[in-house]
N, C-alpha and C positions, 0 to 999 in steps of 0.2 A: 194288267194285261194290255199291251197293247192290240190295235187292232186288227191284225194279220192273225195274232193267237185268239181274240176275241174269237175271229169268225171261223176260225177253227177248230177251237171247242165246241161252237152250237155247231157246225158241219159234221162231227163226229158224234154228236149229243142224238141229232136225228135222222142219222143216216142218211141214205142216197131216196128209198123208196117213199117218203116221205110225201104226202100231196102240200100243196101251194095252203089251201085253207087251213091245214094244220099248223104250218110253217106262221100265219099270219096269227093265225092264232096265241103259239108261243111269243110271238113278237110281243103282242097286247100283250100277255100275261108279265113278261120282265119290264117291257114298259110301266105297268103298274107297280109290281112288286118293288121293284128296285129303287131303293134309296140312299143318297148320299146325307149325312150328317154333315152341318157346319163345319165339326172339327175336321170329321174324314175330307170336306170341301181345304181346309185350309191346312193340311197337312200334303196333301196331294200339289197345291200349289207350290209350297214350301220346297216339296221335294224338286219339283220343275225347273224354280227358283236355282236350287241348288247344283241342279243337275246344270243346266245353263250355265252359269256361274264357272263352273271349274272348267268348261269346253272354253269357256272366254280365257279364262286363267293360263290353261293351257296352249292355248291358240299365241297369245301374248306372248310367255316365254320360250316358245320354241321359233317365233319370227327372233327373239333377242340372242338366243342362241343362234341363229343362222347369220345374223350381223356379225358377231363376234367368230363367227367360223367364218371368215372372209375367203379361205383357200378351200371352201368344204373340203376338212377332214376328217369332218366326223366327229370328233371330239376336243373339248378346251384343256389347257394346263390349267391346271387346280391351283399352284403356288401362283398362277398368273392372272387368275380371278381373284384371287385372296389378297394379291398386293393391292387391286385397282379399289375392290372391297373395304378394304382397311381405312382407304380416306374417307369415308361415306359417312356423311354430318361430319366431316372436318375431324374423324377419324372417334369420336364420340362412344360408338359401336364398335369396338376392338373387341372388347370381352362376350358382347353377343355373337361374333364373330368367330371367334378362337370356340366356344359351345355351339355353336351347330356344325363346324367343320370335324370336331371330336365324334358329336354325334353322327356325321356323316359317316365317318369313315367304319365307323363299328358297323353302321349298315351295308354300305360298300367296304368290304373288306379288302379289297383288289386297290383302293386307291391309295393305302400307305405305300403300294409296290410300284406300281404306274404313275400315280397321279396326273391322269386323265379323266374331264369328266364327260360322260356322257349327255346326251340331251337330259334323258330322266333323271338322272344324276343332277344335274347344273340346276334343272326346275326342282328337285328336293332342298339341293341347298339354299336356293332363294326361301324356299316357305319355313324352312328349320330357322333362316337367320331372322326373319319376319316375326313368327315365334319367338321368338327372344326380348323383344321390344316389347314396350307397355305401350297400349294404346290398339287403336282399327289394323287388324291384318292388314287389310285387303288396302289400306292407305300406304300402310309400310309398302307392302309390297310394290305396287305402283313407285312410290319413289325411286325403291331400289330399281326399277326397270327403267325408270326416267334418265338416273344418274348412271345407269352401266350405258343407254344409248350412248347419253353426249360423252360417253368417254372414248367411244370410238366411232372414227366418222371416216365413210371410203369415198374415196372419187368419182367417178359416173363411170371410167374405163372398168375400174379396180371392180366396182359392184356389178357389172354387166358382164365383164368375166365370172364373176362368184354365181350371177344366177344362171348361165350357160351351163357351169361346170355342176353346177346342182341337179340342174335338170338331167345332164348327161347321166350322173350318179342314180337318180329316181328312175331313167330308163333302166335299169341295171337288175333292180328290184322286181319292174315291171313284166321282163322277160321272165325272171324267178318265177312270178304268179300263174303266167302263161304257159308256159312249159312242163307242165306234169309233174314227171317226176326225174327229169331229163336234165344233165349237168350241163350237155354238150350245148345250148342255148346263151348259157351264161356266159360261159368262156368266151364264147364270139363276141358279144355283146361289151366283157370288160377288155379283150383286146380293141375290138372296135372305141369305145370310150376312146384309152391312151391313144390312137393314132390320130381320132379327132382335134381330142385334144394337142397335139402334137404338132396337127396344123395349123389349129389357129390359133395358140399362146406359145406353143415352143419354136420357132423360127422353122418350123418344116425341118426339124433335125431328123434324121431317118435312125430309126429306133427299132430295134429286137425286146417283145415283152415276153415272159412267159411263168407261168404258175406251177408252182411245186408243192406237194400234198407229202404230210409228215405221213409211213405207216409204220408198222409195227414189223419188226425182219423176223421173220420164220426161220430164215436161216443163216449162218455164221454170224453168232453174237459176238465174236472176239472185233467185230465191225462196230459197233454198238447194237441197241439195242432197238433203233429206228433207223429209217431212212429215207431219205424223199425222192418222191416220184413227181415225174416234169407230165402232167395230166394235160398241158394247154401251151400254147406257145402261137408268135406271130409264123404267116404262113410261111413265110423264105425260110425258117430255122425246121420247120416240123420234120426235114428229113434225118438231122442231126439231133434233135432234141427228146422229139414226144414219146415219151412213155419210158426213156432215158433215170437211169437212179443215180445219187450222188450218194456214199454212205461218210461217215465221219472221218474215216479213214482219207479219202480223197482230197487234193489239194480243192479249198476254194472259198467263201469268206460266208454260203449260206447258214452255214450250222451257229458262225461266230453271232451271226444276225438273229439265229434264235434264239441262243444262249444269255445275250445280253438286251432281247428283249425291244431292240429299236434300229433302224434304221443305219446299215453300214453303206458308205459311196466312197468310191475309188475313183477320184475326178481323172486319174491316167491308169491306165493297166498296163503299161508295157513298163511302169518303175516299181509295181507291187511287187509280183514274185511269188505269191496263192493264189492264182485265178484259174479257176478248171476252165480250160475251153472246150467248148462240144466240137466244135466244127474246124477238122483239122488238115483244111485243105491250102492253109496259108502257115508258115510257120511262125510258131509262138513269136518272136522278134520280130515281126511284120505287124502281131494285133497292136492298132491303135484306137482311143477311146474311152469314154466315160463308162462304170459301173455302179448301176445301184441297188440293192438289194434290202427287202423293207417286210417283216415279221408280219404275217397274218394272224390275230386274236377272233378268238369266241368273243361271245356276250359275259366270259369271267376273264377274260383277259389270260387267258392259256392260248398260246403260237400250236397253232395246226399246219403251217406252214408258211412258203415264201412268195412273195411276187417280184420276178427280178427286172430290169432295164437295164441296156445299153445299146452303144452308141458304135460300135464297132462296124458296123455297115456304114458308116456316116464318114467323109471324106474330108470333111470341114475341118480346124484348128480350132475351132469355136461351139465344137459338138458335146458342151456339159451342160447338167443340169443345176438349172437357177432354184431358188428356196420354195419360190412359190409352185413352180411343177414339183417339187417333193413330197410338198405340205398337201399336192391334189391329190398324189400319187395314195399318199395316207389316208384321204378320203377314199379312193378307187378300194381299196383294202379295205376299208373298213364297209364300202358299201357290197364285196365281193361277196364279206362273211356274213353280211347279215342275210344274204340271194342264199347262199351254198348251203346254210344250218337253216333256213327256210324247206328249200330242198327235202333234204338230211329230215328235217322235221315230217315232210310229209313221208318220205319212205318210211320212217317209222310207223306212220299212223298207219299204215299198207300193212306194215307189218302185224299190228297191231290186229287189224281187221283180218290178215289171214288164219292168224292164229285163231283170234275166237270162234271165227267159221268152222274151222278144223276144228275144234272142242263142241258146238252146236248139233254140226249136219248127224256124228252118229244119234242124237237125242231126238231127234226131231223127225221124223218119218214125213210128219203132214206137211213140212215146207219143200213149194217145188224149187224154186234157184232165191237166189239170193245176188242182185246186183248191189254193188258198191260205187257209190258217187264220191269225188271231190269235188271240193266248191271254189271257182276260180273268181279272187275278188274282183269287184265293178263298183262303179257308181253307180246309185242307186238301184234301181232292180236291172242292171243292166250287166250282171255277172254270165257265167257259163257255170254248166257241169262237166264234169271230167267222168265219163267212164271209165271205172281203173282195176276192178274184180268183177268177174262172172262166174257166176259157180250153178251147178246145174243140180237134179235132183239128186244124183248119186255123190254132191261133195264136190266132184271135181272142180278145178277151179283153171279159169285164163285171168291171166295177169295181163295186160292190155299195154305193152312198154309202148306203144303212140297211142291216149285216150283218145273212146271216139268223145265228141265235143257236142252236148247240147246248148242248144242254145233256148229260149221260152219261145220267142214268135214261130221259131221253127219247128217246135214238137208239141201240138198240142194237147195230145195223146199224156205226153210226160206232165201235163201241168200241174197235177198232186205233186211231183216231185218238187215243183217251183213254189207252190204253196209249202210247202214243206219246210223248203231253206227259207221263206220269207218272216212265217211265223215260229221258225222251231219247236217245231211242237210235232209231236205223232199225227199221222195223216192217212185216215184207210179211204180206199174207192175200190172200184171194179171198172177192171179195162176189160174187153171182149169177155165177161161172164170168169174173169180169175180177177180172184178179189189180193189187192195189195196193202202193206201194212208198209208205210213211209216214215222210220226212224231218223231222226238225227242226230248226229255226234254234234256235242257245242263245242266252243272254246273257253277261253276264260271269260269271257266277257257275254256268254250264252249266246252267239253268233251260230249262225251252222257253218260247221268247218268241213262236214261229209253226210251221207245219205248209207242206210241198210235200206234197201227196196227188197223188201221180203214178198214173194207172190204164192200163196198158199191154194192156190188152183180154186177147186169149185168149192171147198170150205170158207166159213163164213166167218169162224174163229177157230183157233186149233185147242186139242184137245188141252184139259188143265194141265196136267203134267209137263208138257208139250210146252205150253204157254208159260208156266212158273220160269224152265230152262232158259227159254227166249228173254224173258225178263233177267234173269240173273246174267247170261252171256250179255246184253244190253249196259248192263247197270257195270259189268268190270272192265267193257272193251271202253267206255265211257271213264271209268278212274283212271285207264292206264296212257288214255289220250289227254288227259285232264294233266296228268304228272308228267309228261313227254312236255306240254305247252309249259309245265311250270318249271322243267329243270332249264328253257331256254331263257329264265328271265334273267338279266345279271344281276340281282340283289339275292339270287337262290342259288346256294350250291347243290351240287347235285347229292339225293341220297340212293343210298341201295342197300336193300334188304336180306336177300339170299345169294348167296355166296358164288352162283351162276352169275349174278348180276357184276359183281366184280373179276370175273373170269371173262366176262365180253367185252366187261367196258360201255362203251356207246353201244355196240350193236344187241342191248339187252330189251329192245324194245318186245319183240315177240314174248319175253319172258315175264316182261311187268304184266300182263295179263292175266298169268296163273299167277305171279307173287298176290294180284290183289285178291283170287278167287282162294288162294291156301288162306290169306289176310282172315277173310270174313268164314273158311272155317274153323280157322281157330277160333276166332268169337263165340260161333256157333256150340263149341267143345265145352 
């Protein structure tokens, strides 16, 4: 237990009405009672130890990963770690080498196709090749980390641009966190990025950015069977652009960029001859300018869509793009998908939570509303909550598309709730004589990722019946949040159970809640 759950189990242990001499009294009695064993002492450190240990470990290879992403992109070339790897002890280590890249790739199955590694990716591979050696991991490892530095060494310009452009990419993220459940944040934020960036490493080239989202065509399939929609663009183009489809049919070189998985540029446009133009108030023989067009991946490396640039506003001779705005360009992307399926993740869990409400409220007579929290991450205790469902005695419910925003110092009233997200753990109190029961949803890591604020009026516990329901609605909105966090890992492909589930595709989240509640009556059967 940590301490936040400590004190939350005795807070819940003796309730609110509780007198002080009681309370002291309990004290003395665990005081006394409670004993640690020597072993229990040294196994607990052990783990401390260990726990410790792998933050360091990891702290270590994700700064060596951000040396080696000099342009943050996001991700290393795998044949290009593997050459520099190979000479390591004077190339001694080839066949430990050649065995944990095999073994890698079974695990990442995406990486015989891309061979791109990710950060977790890169730090698997280092501990699989460490592994292979006789002798101290953690010595191995260290070398290896010693011999990939000196293998690459940047300038003072070169690394000051890299931690600029990082930061810009981690702002990107940061709006994700803050914004609900709200796309339109993001978008700003990664046009805003490119044009920063534009000013001070791309020569102030005057650049048109804009994003396109792969969907599914309802209608004329002799089109194909997708097409993408232009969701975000710089402001000059939005009149021409936003909300704008391109389908396969269409002359233009996005679809080729998805198909083959990487990054197409057209350093001149008026000698191509496929370039769709949105904006056709100059004739095609007048557009001059750079094009580039660069695949948006998930966390499995499937293209959801495009982020495109050019240069066609730009009057210059000298309006193309250099390698290293490309290679950022691919970080921008790659930091776009991790905001977007962040996002994406939280509507699910919305989802998630409307549903089991909807299945709860007929059950449950004795619950008056039912609030629903998100938990917006912070340093240290210095996060927000997101109000984001309200539902009242009769079910209904308000979905809150701009949450209102708690914060701790400013709602005293809510601080069960703050206790709540600190320890995760169930939290009951009484605000103004209505007694509240403060569930949380975790992550994978038993973090609180959301709040049920159930208030059951002047009841003190609801009835068993009542209460079994609420347990069970608890125990599957909680599996089906648990499987949403775990289909976003990339080393998990996704699975799906009932045949609804592959009829939505991604938008199956409402549905994993009764797969898992039919799950456990089968068992039950």
């Amino acid at each position: 237990l940590t301490l936040p759950q400590f004190v939350q189990l005795m807070d819940n242990f003796v309730g609110e009405e509780i007198s002080l001499p009681t309370v002291k009294r309990l004290t003395a009695f665990i005081k006394g009672e409670y004993k640690q064993t020597e072993e229990e002492k040294k196994k607990q450190l052990e783990q401390v130890h260990h726990m410790s240990h792998v933050a360091q470990r990891k702290q270590l290879l994700e700064a060596l990963f951000e040396k080696w992403d000099s342009n943050a992109c996001g991700s290393l070339d795998l044949e290009e770690v593997v050459a520099v790897l190979s000479t390591f002890k004077e190339g001694m280590g080839k066949e430990a080498l050649m065995k944990a890249k095999e073994q890698l790739c079974s695990q990442y199955p995406q990486l015989s196709r891309v061979g791109k590694l990710s950060p977790k990716a890169f730090q698997t591979f280092l501990e699989l090749i460490a592994s292979k050696f006789t002798g101290n991991e953690d010595e191995t490892i260290d070398n290896l980390v010693r011999f990939l530095t000196t293998s690459v060494e940047l300038s003072h310009t070169k690394s000051l641009q890299s931690s600029t452009r990082r930061k810009w990419l981690q702002d990107i993220q940061q709006v994700a966190e803050t914004s609900g459940t709200s796309m339109e944040p993001v978008y700003k934020a990664v046009i805003q990025v490119l044009s920063q960036d534009m000013e001070a490493h791309g020569n102030n080239k005057k650049i048109s950015a804009y994003i396109a989202l792969l969907e599914e065509k309802q209608l004329s399939p002799e089109q194909g069977q997708v097409l993408l929609r232009y969701v975000a663009c710089t402001a000059d183009d939005a009149p021409h652009m936003l909300n704008q489809v391109l389908h396969r049919g269409m002359k233009g070189i996005s679809f080729a960029a998805i198909d083959q998985g990487k990054p197409i540029y057209v350093p001149r446009v008026q000698h191509h001859g496929n370039i769709h133009f949105w904006n056709s108030d100059h004739p095609v023989k007048e557009k001059k300018g750079s094009l580039l067009v660069l695949p948006l991946y998930d966390a499995h490396w499937r293209v959801f869509g495009i982020l495109g640039l050019d240069t066609l506003r730009d009057q210059s001779d000298k309006s193309i793009f250099l390698i290293h705005e490309i290679a950022f360009y691919e970080g921008v992307c790659h930091a776009f998908s991790k905001a977007y399926h962040y996002i994406c993740m939280r509507e699910n869990i919305l989802q998630v939570a409307v549903t089991a409400l909807d299945w709860l409220y007929p059950r449950t007579p004795s619950i008056h509303t039912v609030t629903t929290y998100l938990v917006a991450p912070g340093k240290d205790k210095n996060y927000a909550l997101y109000k984001v469902i309200t539902t009242d005695s009769k079910g209904q419910k308000e979905i809150h598309s701009s949450p209102v925003v708690l914060l701790r110092e400013e709602n005293l009233l809510s601080d069960y709730l703050f206790k709540c997200t600190d320890s995760s753990e169930v939290t009951l109190t009484s605000v103004y004589g209505e007694h509240h029961i403060a569930v949380p949803l975790h992550d994978l890591s038993r973090q609180t990722l959301g709040i049920f604020d159930i208030s059951i009026g002047q009841h003190k516990k609801l009835p068993p019946q009542e209460q079994k329901d609420l347990q069970k609605m608890l125990k599957m909105a909680q599996a089906a949040c648990s499987e949403i966090l775990q289909m976003c890992l990339e080393e998990r492909e996704p699975t799906q159970v009932l045949e609804a589930e592959h009829v939505a595709n991604m938008r199956h989240a409402g549905i994993l809640f009764h797969r898992f509640m039919l799950q456990e009556l089968r068992e039950c059967v």
